[in-house]
C-alpha positions in Angstrom: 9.5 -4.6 -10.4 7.6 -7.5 -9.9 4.2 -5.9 -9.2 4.2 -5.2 -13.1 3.3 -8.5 -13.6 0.4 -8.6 -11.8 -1.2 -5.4 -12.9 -0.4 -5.6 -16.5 -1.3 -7.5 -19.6 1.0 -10.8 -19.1 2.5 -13.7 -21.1 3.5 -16.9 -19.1 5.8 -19.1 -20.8 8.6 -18.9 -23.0 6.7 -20.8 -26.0 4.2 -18.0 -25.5 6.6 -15.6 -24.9 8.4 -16.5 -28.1 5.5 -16.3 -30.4 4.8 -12.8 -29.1 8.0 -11.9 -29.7 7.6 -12.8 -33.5 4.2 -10.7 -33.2 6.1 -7.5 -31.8 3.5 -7.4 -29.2 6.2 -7.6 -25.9 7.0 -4.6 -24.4 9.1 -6.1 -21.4 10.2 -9.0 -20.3 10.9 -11.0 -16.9 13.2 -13.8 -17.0 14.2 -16.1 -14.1 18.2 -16.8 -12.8 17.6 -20.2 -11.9 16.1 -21.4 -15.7 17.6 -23.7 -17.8 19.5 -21.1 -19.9 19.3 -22.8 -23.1 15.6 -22.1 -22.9 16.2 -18.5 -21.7 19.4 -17.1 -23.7 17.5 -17.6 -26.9 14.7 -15.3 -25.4 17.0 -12.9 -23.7 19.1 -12.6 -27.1 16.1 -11.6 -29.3 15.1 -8.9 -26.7 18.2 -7.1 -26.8 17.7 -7.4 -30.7 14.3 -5.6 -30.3 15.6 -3.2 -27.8 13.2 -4.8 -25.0 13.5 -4.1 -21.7 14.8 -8.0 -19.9 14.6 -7.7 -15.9 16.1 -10.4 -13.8 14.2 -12.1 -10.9 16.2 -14.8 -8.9 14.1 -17.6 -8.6 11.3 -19.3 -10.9 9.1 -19.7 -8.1 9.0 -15.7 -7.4 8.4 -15.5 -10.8 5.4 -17.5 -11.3 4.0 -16.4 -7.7 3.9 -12.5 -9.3 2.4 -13.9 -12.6 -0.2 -15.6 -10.3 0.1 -19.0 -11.2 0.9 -22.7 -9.5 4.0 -23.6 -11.1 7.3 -22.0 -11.1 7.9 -19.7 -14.6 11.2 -19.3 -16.7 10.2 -16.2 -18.3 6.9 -14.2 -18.6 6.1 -10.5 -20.4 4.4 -7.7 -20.3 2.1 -7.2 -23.4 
């Protein structure tokens, strides 16, 4: 599941992720258990709208480690 993000076309971030969202440009969409879930339900809400595909991953640090990065990630997407 994970390996997605690190072949594919990604977003990091839910500001990113948000304005791609508004673009249409998302085709699915990673979000982490442990977030802060105000930042995340907003996000998670307006891909069930769109009829993208949201995929759970436990921690923010497994999620940012599969995007590649440093820091720990709420949410990233596939593009």
């Amino acid at each position: 599941m994970l390996e997605e993000l690190s072949a594919a076309n990604k977003i990091v971030g839910i500001k990113q992720l948000r304005k791609a969202l508004a673009d249409g440009r998302v085709k699915k969409v990673f979000v982490a258990r442990d977030a802060d879930p105000m930042l995340t339900e907003p996000v998670v809400t307006q891909c069930l709208q769109q009829q993208i595909t949201v995929e759970s991953v436990p921690t923010m640090k497994q999620l940012g480690a599969a995007c590649s990065i440093s820091v720990d990630a709420a949410a990233a997407a596939i593009v």
